[in-house]
TISE-251314 format. One record per residue: residue number from 1; residue in one letter; y, z, x of N, C-alpha, C, O in turn. Coordinates in Angstrom, 1 decimal, m for minus. Atoms other than C-alpha are relative to their C-alpha. Layout:
 pos code    n.v    n.w    n.u   ca.v   ca.w   ca.u    c.v    c.w    c.u    o.v    o.w    o.u
 NUM    A      Y      Z      X      Y      Z      X      Y      Z      X      Y      Z      X
...
END
This chain:
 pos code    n.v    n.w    n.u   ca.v   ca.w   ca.u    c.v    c.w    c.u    o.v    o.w    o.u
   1    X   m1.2    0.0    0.9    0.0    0.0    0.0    1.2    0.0    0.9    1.2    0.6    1.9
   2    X   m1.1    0.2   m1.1    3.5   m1.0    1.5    1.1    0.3   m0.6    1.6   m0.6   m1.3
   3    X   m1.3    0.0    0.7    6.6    0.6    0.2    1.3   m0.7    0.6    1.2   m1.1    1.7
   4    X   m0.5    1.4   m0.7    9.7   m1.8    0.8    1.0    0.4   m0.5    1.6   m0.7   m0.8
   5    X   m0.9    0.4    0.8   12.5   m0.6   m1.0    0.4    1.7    0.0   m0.3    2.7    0.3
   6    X   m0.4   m1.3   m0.6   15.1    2.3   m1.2   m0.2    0.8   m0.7    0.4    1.8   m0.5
   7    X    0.1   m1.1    0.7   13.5    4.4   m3.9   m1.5    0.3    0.7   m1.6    1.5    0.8
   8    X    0.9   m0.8   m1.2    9.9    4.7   m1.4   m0.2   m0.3    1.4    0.3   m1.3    1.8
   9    X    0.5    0.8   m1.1    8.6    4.4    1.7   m1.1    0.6    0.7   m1.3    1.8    0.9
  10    X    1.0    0.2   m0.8    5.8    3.7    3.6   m0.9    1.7    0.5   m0.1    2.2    1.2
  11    X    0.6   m1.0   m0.3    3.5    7.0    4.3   m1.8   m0.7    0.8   m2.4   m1.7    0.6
  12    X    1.4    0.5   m0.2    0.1    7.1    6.2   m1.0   m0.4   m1.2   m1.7   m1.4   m1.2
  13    X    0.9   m0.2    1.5   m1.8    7.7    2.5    0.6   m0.4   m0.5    0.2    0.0   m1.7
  14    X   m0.3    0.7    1.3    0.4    5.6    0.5    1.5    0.1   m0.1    2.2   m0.2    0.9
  15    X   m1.5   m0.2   m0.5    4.0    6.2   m0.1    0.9    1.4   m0.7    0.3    2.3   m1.4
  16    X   m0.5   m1.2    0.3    6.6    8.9   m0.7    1.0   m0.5   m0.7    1.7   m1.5   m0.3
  17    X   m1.2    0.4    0.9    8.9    8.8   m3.6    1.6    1.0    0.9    1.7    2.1    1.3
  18    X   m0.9   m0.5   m0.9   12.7    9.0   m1.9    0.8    0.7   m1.3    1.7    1.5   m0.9
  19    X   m1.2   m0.8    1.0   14.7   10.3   m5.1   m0.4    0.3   m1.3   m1.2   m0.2   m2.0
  20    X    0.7   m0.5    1.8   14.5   12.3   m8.3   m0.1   m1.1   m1.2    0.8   m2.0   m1.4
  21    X   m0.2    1.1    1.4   13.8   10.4  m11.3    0.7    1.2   m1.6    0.4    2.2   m2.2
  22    X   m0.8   m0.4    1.1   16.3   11.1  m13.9   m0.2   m1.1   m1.1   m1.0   m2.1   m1.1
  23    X   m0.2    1.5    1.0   17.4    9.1  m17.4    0.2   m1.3    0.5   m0.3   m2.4    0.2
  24    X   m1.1    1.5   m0.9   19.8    6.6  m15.0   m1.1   m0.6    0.6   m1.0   m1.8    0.3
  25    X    0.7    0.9   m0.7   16.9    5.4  m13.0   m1.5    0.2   m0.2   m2.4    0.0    0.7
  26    X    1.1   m0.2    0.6   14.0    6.1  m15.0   m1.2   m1.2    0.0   m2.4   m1.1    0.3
  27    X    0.9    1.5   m0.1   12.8    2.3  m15.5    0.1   m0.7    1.1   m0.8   m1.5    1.4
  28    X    0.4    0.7   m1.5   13.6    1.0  m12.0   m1.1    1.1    0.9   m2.1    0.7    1.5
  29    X    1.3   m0.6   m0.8   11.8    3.8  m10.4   m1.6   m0.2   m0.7   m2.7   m0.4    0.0
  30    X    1.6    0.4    0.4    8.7    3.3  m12.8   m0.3   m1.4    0.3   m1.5   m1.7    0.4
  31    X    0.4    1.7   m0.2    8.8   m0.6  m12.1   m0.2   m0.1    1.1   m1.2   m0.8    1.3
  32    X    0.3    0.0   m1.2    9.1   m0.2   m8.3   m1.4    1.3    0.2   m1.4    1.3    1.4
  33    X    1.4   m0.5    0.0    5.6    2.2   m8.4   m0.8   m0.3   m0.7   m1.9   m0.2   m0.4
  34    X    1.6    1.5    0.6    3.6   m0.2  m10.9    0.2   m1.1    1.1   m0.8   m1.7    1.5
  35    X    0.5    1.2   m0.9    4.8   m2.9   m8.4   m0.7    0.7    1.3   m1.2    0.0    2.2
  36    X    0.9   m0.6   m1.1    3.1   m0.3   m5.9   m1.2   m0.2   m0.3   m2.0   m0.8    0.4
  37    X    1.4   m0.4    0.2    0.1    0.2   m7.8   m0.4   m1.6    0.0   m1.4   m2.0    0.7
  38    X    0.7    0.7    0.2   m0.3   m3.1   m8.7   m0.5   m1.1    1.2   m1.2   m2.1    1.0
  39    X    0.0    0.6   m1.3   m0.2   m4.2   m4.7   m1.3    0.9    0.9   m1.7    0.6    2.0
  40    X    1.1   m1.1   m0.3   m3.1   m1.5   m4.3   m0.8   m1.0    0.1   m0.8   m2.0   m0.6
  41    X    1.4    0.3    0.6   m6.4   m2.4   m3.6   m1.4    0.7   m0.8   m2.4    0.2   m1.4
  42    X    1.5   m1.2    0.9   m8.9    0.3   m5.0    1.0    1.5   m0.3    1.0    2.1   m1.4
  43    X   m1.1   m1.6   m0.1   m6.3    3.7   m4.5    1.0   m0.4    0.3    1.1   m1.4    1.0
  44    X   m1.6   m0.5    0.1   m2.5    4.4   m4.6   m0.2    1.4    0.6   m1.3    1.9    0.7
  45    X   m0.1   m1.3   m0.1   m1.3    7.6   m3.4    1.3    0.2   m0.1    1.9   m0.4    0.8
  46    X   m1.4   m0.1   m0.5    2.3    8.7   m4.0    0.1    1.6    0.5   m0.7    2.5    0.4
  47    X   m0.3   m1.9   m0.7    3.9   12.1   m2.5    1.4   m0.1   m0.7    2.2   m1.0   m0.6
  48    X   m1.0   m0.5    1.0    6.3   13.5   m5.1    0.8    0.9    0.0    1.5    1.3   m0.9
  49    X   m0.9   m1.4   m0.3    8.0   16.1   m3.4    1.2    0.1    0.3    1.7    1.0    0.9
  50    X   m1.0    0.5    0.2   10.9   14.5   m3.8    0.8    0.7   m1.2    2.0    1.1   m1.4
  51    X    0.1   m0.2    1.9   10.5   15.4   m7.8    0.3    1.4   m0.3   m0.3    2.4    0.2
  52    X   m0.2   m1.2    0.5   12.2   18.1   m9.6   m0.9    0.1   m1.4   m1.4   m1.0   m1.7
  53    X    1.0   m0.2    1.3   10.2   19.4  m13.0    0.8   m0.6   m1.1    1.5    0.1   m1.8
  54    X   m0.8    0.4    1.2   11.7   17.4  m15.4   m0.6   m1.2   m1.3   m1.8   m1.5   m1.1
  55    X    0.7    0.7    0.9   10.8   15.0  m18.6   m0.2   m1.1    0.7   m1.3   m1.5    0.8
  56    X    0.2    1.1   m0.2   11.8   12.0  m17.1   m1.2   m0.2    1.3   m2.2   m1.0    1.1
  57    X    0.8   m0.3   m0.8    9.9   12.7  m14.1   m1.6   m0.2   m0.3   m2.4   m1.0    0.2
  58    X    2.0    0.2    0.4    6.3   13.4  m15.9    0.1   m1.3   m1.1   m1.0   m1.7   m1.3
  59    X   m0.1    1.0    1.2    7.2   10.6  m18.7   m0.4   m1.4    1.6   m1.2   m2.3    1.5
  60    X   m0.2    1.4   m0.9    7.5    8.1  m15.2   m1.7    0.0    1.3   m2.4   m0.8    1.9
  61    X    1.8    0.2   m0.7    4.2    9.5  m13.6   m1.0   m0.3   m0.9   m2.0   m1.0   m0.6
  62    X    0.8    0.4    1.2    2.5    9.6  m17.0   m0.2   m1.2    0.4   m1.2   m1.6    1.0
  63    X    0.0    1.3    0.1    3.3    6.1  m17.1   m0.7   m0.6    1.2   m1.5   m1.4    0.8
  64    X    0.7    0.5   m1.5    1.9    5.1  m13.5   m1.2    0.5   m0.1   m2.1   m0.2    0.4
  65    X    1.3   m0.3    0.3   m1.0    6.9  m14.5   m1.2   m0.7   m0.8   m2.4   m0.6   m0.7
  66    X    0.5    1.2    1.2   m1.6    4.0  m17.6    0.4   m0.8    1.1   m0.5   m0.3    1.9
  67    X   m0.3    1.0   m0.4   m0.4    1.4  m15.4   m1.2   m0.1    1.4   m1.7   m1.2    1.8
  68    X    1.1   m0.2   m1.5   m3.0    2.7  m12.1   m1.5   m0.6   m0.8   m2.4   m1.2   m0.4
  69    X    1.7    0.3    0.8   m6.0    2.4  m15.2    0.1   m1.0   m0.6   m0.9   m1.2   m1.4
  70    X   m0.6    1.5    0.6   m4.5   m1.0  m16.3   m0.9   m0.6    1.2   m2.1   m1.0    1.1
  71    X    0.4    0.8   m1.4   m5.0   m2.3  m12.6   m1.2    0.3    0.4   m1.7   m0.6    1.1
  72    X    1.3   m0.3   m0.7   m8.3   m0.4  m11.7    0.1    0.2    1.3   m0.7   m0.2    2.2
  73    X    0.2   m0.8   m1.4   m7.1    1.7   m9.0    0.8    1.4   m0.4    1.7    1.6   m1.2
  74    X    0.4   m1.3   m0.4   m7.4    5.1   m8.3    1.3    0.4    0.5    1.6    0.3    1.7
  75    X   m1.2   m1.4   m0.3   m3.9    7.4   m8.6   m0.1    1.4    0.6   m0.8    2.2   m0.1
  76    X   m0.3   m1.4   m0.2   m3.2   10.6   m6.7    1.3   m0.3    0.3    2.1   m1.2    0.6
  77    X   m1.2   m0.7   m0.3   m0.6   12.7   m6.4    0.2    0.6    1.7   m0.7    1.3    2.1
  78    X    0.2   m1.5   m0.9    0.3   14.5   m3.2    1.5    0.6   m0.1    2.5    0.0   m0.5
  79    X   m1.8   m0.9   m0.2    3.5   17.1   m2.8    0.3    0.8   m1.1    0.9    1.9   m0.8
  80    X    0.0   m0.4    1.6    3.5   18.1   m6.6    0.8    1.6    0.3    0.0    2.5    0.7
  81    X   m0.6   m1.0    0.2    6.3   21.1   m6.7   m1.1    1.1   m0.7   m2.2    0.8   m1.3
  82    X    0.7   m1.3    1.1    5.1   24.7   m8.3    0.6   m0.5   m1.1   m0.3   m1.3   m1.5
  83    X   m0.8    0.1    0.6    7.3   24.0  m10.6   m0.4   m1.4   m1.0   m0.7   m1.4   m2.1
  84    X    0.9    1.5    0.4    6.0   20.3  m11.5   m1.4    0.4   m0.6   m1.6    0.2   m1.8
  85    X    0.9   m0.5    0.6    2.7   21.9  m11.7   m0.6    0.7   m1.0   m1.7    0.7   m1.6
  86    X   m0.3   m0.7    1.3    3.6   24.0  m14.1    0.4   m0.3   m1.3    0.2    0.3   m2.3
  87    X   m0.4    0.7    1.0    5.0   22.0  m16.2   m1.2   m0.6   m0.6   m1.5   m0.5   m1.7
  88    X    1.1    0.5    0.5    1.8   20.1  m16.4   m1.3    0.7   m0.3   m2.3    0.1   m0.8
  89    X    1.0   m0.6    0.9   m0.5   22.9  m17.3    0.5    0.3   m0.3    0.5   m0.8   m0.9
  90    X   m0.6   m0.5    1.8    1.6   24.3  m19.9   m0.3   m1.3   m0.9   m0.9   m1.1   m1.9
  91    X    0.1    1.1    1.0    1.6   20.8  m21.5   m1.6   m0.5    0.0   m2.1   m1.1   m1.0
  92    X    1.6    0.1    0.4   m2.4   20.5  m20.9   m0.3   m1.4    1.0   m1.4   m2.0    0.9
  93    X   m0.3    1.4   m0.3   m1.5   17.2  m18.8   m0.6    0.3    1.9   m0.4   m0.6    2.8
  94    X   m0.1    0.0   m1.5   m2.5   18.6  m15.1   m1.3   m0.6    0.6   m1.2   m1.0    1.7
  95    X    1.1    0.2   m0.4   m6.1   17.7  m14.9    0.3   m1.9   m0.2   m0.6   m2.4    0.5
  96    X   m0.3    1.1   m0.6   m4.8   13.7  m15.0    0.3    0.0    1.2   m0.5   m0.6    2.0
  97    X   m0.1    0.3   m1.2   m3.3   14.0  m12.2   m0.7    0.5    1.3   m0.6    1.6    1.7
  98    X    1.0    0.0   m1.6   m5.4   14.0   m8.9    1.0    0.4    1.2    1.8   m0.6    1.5
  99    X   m0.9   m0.8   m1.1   m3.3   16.1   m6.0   m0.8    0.7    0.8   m1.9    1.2    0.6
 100    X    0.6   m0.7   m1.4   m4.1   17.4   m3.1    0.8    1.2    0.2    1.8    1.2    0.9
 101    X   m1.0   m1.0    0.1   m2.7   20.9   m3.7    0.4    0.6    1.4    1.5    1.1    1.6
 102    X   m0.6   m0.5   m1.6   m2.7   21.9    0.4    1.5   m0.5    0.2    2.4    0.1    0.8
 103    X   m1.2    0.3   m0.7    0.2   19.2    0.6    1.2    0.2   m1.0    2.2   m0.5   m1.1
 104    X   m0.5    0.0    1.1    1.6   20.9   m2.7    1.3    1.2    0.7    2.5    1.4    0.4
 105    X   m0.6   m1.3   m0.8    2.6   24.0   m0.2    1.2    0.2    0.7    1.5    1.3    1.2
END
């Protein structure tokens, strides 16, 4: 996977999202990480520790999570805030996402 542009870039395991996702840039950031996934060949990986706990935020990973099972490759998370985490077990939504909680720390 090759990030190429100023909202990620390039990581050993995939890429690192560089800025929060708010309302303002909700659909360009989800369009430049389906054009990630869809540049995948079997796994994606993003690092989200960029990401504060917010709607838009899980509404724009949600979505990459349909868009990763569209393409037939394999989503994780790494970086995932406490705070993110939390958000997604209170809402029941945490066991979608695949994280590597060591790099959550």
């Amino acid at each position: 996977m090759r990030a190429s542009s100023e909202l990620f870039e390039s990581t050993p395991t995939g890429a690192r999202l560089l800025v929060d996702i708010d309302w303002d840039n909700a659909n360009v950031v989800r369009a430049a990480g389906e054009a990630l996934i869809r540049a995948a060949d079997t796994t994606a990986r993003f690092d989200l520790s960029s990401l504060d706990a917010t709607s838009p935020a899980v509404a724009v990973a949600i979505d990459w999570l349909r868009a990763a099972r569209d393409a037939q490759v394999d989503l994780g998370f790494d970086g995932l805030s406490p705070e993110l985490q939390g958000v997604l077990e209170f809402s029941g939504l945490s066991q979608l996402f695949a994280c590597d909680a060591a790099a959550s720390d």
